[in-house]
C-alpha positions, 0 to 999 in steps of 0.5 A: 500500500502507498503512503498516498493511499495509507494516508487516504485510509486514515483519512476516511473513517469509512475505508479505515474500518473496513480495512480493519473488518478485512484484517480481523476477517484474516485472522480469525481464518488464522485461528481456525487454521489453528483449530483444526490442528488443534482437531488433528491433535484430539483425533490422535488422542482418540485413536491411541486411546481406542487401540489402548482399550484392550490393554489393562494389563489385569488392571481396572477395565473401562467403565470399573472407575468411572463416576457416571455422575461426576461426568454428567455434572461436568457435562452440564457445567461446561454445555452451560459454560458454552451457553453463557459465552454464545449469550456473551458473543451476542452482547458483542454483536449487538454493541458492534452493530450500535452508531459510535455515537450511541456506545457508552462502554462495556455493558455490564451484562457482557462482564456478566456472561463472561464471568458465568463462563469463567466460573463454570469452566472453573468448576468443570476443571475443579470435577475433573480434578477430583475424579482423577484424584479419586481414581489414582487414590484406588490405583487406577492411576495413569501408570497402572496399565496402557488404557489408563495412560490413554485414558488420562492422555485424552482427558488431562489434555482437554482439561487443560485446554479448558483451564488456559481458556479460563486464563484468557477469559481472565485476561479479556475481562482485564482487557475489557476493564482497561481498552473497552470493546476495542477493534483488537479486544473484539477480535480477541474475544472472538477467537476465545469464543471459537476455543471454547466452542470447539472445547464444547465439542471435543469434550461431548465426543469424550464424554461420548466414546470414553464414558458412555462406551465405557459403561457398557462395555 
């Protein structure tokens, strides 16, 4: 781009915003670039933990620990999760289609959804903590056999994708509190909301092929 035509850009509030419009369309086809690496990895994880289901090496097989209820309950806490944060995308909508003359900060309602979400995904990570720690302290731990250490593999690494999620939603609600509903604080929300959907998403296969296969099993 010429200096002639950066300088009529910036002159235009009009082009200015839909050049910006046309960089963050980029980057959040950037971010879903990511995320279907971020499927391949999940895939794999699925595939090594369906070959391990045969390999409990005598030790506790499918279904013999697990707590049907306690992965109901984070079942909930995360669709809710994932509902707050579609509730707090379109709050973003609505303020991103007000005149700039009509916009009065970060509505509160936004801050409100945001921290649900962040509570629940909290909560979800606090269940699962515990259901591993009941399962190692009955020696199912991730040592005993290969179906174990394929279990945990795929369980532990979408748990951990929750919980940096939760430290990005914390960092959006300081972003918030300090820039407002910036260009760059829009964009960043966005792309959290794809991560958390997609969380949403891979967690309801586990939930699926680990803890309901494996009660009937």
């Amino acid at each position: 781009m010429s200096a002639a035509v950066r300088a009529g850009t910036a002159l235009d509030p009009a082009r200015l915003e839909a050049s910006h419009a046309h960089e963050d369309t980029g980057a959040v086809w950037g971010f879903w670039v990511f995320l279907m690496s971020d499927a391949i990895v999940f895939a794999l994880l699925f595939a090594t933990y369906g070959l391990m289901l045969p390999g409990t090496a005598g030790g506790p097989a499918p279904g013999e620990v697990y707590h049907p209820g306690a992965a109901f309950a984070e079942t909930l806490l995360l669709l809710t999760s994932s509902f707050g944060f579609g509730m707090a995308s379109l709050d973003l909508r609505h303020e991103r289609n007000r005149p700039r003359e009509a916009a009065a900060g970060v509505p509160r309602r936004l801050y409100a959804w945001l921290a649900l979400t962040l509570l629940l995904g909290l909560g979800f990570v606090t269940l699962e903590l515990r259901d591993f720690a009941g399962m190692i302290a009955v020696g199912a731990g991730p040592e005993r056999s290969g179906y174990l250490s394929s279990f945990f593999l795929l369980v532990a690494t979408h748990g951990l994708h929750v919980f940096s999620g939760c430290i990005w939603l914390v960092v959006m609600l300081v972003q918030l509190a300090v820039f407002g509903l910036d260009a760059r604080v829009r964009l960043n929300l966005t792309r959290l909301a794809l991560f958390w959907h997609f969380l949403d998403i891979v967690w309801v296969g586990i939930f699926s092929v680990v803890y309901l296969q494996g009660l009937i099993r």
